[in-house]
Rosetta silent file (secondary structure, phi, psi, omega in degrees, C-alpha in Angstrom):
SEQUENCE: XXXXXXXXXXXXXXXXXXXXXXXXXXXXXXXXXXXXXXXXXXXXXXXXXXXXXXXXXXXXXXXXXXXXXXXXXXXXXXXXXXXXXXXXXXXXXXXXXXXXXXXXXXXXXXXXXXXXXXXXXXXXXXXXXXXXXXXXXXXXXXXXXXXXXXXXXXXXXXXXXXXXXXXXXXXXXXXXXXXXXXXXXXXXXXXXXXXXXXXXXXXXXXXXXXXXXXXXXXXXXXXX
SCORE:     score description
SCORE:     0.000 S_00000001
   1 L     0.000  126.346  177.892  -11.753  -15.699  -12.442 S_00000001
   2 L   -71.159  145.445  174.515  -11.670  -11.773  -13.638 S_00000001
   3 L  -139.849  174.623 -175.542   -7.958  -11.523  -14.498 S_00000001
   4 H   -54.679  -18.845 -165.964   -5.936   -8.583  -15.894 S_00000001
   5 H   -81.882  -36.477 -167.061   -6.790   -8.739  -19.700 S_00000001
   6 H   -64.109  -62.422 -166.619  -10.694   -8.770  -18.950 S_00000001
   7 H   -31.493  -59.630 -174.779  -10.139   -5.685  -16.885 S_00000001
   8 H   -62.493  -25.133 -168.311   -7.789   -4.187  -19.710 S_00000001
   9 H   -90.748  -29.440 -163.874  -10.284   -4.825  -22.778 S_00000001
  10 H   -70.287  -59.685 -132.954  -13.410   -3.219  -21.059 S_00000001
  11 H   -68.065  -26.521  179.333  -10.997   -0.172  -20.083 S_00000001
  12 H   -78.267  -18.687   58.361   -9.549   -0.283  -23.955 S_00000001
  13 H    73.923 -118.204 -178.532  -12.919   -0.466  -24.655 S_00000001
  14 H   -56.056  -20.677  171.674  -14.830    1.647  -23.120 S_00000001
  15 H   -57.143  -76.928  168.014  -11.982    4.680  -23.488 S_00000001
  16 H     7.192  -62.098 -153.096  -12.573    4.062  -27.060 S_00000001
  17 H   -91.009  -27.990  174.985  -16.051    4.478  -27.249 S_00000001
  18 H   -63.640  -35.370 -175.218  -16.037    7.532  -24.765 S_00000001
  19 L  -133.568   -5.273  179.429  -12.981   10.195  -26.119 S_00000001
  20 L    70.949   -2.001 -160.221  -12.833    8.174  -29.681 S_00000001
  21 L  -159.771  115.358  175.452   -8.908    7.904  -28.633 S_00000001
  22 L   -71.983  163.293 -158.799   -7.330    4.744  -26.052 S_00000001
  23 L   -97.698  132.185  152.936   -5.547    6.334  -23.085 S_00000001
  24 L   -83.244  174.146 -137.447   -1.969    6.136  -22.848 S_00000001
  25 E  -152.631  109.261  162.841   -0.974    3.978  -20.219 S_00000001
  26 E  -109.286  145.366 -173.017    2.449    4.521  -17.820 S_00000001
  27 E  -144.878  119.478  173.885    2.550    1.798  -14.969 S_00000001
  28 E  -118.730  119.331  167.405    5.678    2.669  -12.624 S_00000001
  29 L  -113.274  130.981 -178.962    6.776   -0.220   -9.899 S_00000001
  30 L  -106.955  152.321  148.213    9.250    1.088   -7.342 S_00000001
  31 L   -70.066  150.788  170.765   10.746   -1.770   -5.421 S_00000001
  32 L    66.099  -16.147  165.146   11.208   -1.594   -1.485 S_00000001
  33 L   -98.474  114.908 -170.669    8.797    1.020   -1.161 S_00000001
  34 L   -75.304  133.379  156.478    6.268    0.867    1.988 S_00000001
  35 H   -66.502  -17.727  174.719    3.912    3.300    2.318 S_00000001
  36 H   -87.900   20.266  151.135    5.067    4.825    5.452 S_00000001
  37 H  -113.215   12.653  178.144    7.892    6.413    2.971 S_00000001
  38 L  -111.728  147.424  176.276    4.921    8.273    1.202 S_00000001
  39 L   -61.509  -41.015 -170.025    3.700   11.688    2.320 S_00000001
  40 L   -99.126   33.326  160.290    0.127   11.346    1.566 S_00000001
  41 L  -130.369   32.249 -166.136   -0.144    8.234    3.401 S_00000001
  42 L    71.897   -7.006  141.073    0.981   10.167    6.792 S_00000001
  43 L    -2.997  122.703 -170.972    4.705    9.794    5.809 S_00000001
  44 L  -102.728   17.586  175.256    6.678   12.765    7.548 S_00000001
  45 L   -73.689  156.003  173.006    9.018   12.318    4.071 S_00000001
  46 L  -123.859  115.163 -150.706    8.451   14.642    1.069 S_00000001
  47 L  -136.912   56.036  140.370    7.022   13.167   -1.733 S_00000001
  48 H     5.666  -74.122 -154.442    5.234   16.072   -3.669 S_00000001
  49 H   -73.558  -47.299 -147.142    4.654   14.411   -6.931 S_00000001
  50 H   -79.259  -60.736 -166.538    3.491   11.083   -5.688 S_00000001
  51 H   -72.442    4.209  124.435    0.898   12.974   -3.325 S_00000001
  52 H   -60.803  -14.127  129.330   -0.802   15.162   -5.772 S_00000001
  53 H   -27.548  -43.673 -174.413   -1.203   11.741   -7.801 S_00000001
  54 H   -70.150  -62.489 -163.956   -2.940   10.913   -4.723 S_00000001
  55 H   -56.991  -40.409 -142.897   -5.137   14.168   -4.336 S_00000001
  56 H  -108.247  -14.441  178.624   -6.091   14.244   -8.178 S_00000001
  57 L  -124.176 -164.223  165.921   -6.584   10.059   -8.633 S_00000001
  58 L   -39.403   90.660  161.464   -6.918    7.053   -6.728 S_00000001
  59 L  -125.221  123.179  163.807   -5.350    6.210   -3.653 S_00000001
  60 L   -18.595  143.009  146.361   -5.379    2.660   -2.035 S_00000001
  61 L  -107.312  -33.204  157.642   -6.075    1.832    1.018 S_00000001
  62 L  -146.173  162.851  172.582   -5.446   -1.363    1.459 S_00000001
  63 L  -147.782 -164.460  173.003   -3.880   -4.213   -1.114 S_00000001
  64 L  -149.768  119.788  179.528   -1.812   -7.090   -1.504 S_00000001
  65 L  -113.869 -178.757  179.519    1.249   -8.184   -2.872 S_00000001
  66 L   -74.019 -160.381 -159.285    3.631  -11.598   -3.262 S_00000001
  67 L  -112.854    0.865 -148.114    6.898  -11.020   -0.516 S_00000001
  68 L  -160.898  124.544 -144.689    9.343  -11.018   -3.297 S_00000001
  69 H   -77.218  -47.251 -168.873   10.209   -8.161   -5.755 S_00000001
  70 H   -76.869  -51.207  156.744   10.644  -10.840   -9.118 S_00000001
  71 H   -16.649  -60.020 -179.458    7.313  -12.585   -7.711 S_00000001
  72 H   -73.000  -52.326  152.805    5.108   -9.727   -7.785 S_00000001
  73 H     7.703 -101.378  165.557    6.272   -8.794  -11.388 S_00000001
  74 H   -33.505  -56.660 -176.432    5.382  -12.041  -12.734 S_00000001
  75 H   -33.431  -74.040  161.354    2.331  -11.490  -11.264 S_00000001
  76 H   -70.651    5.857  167.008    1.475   -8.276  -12.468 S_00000001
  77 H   -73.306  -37.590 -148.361    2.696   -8.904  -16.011 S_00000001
  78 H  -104.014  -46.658 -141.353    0.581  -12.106  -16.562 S_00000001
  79 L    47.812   39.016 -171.776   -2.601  -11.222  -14.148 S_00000001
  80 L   -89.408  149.285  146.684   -2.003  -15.003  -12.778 S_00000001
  81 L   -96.973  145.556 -156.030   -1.912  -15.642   -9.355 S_00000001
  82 H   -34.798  -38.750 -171.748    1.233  -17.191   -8.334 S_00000001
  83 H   -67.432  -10.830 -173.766   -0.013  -20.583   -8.097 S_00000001
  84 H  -127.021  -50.479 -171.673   -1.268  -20.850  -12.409 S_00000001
  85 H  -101.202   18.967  143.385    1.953  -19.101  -13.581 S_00000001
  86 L    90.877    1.744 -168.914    4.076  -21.120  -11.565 S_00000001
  87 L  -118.914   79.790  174.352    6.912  -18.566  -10.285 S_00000001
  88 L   -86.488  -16.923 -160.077    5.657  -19.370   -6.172 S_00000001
  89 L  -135.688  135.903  172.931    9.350  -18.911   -4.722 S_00000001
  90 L   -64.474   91.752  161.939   12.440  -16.113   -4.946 S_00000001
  91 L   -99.536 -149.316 -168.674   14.411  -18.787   -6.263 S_00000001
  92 L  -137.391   36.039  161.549   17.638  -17.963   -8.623 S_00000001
  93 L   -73.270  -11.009  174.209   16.344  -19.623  -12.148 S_00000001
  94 L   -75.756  -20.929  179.817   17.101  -16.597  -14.406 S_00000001
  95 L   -69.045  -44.721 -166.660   20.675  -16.697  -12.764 S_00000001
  96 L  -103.630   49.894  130.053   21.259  -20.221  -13.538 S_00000001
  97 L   115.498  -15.214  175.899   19.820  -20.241  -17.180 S_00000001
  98 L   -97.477  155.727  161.329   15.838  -20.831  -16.147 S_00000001
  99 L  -115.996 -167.087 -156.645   13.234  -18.718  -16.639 S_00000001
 100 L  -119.472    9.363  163.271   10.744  -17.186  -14.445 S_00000001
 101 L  -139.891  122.614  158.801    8.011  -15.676  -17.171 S_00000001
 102 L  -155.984  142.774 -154.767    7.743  -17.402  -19.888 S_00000001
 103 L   -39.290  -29.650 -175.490    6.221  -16.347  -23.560 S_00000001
 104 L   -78.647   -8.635  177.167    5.484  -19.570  -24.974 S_00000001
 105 L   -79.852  -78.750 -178.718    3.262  -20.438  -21.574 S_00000001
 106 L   -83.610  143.005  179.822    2.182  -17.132  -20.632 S_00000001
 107 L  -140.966  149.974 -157.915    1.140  -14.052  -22.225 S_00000001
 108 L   -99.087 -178.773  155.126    1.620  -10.392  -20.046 S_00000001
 109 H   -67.367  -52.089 -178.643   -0.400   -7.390  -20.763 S_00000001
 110 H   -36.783  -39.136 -172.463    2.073   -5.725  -22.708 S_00000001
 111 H   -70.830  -57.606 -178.557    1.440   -8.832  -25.612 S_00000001
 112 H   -55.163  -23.927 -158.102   -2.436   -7.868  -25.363 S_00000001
 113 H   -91.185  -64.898 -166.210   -2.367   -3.805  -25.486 S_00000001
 114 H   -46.272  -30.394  167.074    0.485   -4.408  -28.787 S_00000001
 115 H   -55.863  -28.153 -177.225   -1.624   -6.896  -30.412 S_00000001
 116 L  -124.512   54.628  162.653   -4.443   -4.160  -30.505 S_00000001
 117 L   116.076  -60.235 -164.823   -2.336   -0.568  -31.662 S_00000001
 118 L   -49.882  105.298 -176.569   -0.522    0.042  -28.746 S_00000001
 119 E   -56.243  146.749 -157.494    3.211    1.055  -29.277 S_00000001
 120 E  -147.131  143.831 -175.584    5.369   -0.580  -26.007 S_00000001
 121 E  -141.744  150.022  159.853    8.362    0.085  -23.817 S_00000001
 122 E  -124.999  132.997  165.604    9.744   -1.485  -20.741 S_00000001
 123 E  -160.663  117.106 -167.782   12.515    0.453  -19.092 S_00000001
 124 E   151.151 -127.817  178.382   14.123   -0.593  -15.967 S_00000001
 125 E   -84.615  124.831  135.612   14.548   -3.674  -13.758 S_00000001
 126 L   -71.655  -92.296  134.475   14.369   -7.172  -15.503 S_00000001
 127 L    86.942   20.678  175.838   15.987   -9.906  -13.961 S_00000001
 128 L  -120.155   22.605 -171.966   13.203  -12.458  -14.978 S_00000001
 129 L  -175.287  146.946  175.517   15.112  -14.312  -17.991 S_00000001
 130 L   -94.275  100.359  166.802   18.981  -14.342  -18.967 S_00000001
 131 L   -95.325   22.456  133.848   18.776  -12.344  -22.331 S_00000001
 132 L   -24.764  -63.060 -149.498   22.091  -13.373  -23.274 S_00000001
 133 L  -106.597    3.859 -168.410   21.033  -16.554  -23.877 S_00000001
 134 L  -137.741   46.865 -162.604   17.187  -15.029  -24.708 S_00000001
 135 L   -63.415  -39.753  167.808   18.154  -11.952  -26.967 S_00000001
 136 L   -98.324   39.055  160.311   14.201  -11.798  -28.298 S_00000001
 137 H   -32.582 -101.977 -159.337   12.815  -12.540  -24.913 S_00000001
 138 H   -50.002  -66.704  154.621   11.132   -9.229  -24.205 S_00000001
 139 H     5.343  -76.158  157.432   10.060   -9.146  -27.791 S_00000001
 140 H   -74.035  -24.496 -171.638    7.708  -11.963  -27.464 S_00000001
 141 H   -85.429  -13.517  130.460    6.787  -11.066  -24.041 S_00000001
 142 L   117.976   34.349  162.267    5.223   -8.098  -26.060 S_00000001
 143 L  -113.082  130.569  170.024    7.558   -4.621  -25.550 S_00000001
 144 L   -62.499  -43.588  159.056    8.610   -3.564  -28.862 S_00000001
 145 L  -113.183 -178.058 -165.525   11.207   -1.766  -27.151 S_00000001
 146 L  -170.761  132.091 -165.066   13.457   -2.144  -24.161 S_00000001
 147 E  -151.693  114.740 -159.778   15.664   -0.685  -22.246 S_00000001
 148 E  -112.340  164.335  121.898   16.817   -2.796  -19.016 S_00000001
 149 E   -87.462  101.281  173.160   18.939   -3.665  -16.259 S_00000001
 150 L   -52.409  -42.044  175.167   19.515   -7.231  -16.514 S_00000001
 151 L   110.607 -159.788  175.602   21.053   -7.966  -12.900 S_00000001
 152 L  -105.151    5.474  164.504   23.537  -11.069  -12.579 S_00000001
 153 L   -79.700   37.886  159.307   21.381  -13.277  -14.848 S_00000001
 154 L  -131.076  -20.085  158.909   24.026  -12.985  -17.120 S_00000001
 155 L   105.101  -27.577 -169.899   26.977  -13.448  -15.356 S_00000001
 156 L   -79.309  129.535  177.622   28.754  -10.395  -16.263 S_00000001
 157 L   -31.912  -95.316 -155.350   30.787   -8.262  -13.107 S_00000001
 158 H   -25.160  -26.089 -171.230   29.886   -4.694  -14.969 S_00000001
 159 H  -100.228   21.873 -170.595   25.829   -5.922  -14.759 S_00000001
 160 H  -100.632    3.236 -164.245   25.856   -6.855  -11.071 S_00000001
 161 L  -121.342  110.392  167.673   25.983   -2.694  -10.529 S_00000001
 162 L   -52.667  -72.199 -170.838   22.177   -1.017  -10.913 S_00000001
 163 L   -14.862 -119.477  163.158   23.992    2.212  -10.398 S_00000001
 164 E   -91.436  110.738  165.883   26.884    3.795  -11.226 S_00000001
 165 L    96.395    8.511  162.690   29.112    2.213  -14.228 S_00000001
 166 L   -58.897  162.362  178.098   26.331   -0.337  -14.581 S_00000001
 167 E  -124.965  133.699 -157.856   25.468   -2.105  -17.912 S_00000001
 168 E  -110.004  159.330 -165.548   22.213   -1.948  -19.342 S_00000001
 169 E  -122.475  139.976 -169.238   20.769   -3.843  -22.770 S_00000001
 170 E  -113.078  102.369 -174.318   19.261   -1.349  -25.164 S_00000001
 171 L    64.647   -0.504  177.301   16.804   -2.807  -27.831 S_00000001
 172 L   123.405    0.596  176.586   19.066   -5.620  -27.924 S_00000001
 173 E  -113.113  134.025  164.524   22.919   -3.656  -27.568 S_00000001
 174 E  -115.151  152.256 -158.521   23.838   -3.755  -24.294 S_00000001
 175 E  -154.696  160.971 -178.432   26.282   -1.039  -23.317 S_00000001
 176 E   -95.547  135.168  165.792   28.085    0.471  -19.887 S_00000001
 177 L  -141.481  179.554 -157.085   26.625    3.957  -18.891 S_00000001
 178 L  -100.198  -33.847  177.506   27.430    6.146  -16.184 S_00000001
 179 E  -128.317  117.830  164.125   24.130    6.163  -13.974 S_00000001
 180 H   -44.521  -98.199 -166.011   21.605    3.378  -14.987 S_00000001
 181 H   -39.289  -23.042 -176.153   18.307    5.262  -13.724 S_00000001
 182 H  -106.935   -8.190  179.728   18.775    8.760  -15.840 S_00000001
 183 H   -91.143   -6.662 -173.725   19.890    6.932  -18.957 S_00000001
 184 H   -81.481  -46.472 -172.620   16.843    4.446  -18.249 S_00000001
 185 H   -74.983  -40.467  154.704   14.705    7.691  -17.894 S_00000001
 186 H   -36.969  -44.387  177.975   16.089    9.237  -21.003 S_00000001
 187 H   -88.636  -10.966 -171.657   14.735    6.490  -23.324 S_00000001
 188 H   -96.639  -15.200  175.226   11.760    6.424  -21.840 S_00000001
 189 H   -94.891  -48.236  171.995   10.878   10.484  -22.339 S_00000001
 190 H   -35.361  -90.422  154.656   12.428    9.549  -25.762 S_00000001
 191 H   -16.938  -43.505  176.327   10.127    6.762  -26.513 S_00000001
 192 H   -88.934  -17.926  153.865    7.005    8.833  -25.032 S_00000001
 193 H  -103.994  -13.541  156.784    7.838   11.425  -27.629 S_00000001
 194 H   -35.319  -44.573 -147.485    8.124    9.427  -30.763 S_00000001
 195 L   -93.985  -12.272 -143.171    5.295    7.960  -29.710 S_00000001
 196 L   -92.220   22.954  169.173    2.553   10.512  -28.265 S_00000001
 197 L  -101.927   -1.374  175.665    0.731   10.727  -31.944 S_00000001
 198 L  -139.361  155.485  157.077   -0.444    6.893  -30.838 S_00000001
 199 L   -33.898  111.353 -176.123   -1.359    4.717  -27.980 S_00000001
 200 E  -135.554  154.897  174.033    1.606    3.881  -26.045 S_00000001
 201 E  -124.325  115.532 -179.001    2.191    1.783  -22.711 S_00000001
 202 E   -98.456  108.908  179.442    5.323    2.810  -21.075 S_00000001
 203 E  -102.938  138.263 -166.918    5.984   -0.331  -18.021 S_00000001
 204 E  -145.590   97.156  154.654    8.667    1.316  -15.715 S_00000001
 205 L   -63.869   42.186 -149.921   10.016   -1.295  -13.242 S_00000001
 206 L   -77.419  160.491  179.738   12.863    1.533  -11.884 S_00000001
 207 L   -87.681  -13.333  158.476   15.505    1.006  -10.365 S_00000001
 208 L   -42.612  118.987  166.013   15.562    3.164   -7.610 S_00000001
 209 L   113.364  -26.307 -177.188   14.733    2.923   -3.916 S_00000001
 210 L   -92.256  140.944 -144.791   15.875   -0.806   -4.163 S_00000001
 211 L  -105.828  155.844   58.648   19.122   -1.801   -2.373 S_00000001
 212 L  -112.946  142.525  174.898   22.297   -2.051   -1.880 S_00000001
 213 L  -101.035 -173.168  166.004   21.566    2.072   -2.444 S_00000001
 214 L  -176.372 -157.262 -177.062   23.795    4.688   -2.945 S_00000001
 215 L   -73.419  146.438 -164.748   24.429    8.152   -4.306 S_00000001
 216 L   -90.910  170.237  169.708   22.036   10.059   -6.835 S_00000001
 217 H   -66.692  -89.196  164.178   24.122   12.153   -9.030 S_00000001
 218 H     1.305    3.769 -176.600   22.563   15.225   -7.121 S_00000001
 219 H  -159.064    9.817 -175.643   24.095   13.868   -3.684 S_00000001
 220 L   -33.668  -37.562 -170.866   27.091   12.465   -5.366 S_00000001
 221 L  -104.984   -5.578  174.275   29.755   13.058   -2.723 S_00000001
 222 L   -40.681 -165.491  177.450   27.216   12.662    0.474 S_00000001
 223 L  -137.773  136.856 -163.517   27.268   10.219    2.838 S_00000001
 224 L  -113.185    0.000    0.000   24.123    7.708    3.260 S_00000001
């Protein structure tokens, strides 16, 4: 079975031998998002950015994903199909104390590109491990840095809110901010300029578009 790492070494690889310099590497997962909310898939929504992504790269036509937001993750972290790394069902073990990827089993991409140069960030949704009780989690799971929304697999009210007055764990401090997603975005243009003199993989899980929603700062007092 080709799985993600073969894929990832010819492309680290072959960059290599071709520009003398590995590519940096951003991989953004929105949750909850269909294609019929993108423009350049006949969307009547306006999505600018995404569809010049389209015009100037790749765009799918057809794929496949699991049903389940934590599911697909796993997936794409590991390059397992559900069935070898063992996380088949939306259950609730990171809530109650189990987890649903885990480093001493499995090893993600993120563990392969840092093992050869590549500096690493995660910033966004987590929700696959209680890192309470798992403070070097992410660590092993192979982002050097981290910047998160944990969810309720920690138990605390203040982290049940993505949003507004949510609390997010930063490198290992977790701290209450006023919007999750721009202080989430902030370390991550932080992080991509420290970094841009080396290989870096920026994994962006965001929190956005996935529900219960509510107001951007930019729409603060609307009505949705």
């Amino acid at each position: 079975m080709i799985n993600i790492f073969s894929v990832l070494s010819v492309c680290v690889i072959a960059t290599t031998v071709l520009s003398a310099e590995p590519p940096n590497i951003v991989l953004i997962l929105a949750d909850d998002v269909g294609c019929d909310w993108v423009g350049c898939y006949g969307s009547p929504h306006h999505t600018p950015s995404i569809d010049r992504l389209s015009r100037e790269g790749v765009r799918y036509e057809t794929a496949w994903s699991a049903s389940h937001g934590m599911l697909s993750r796993v997936t794409l972290l590991t390059g397992q199909y559900p069935f070898r790394h063992e996380s088949t069902q939306p259950d609730n073990r990171p809530h109650s104390g189990g987890e649903s990827l885990r480093w001493k089993r499995l090893v993600t991409f993120p563990r392969f590109l840092q093992d050869n140069g590549y500096a690493t960030a995660i910033g966004g949704n987590w929700q696959m491990s209680r890192l309470g009780d798992q403070p070097y989690a992410l660590q092993h799971l192979g982002f050097g840095e981290h910047c998160v929304w944990t969810g309720t697999a920690d138990n605390q009210p203040e982290a049940q809110e993505r949003y507004w007055g949510g609390s997010l764990m930063t490198n290992g401090k977790r701290e209450r901010v006023s919007y999750c997603p721009d202080s989430i975005n902030s370390f991550l243009i932080e992080f991509a300029q420290r970094e841009r003199s080396k290989p870096f993989l920026i994994y962006y899980p965001m929190l956005l578009a996935h529900g219960p929603h509510s107001t951007t700062p930019l729409h603060k007092g609307s009505n949705l």
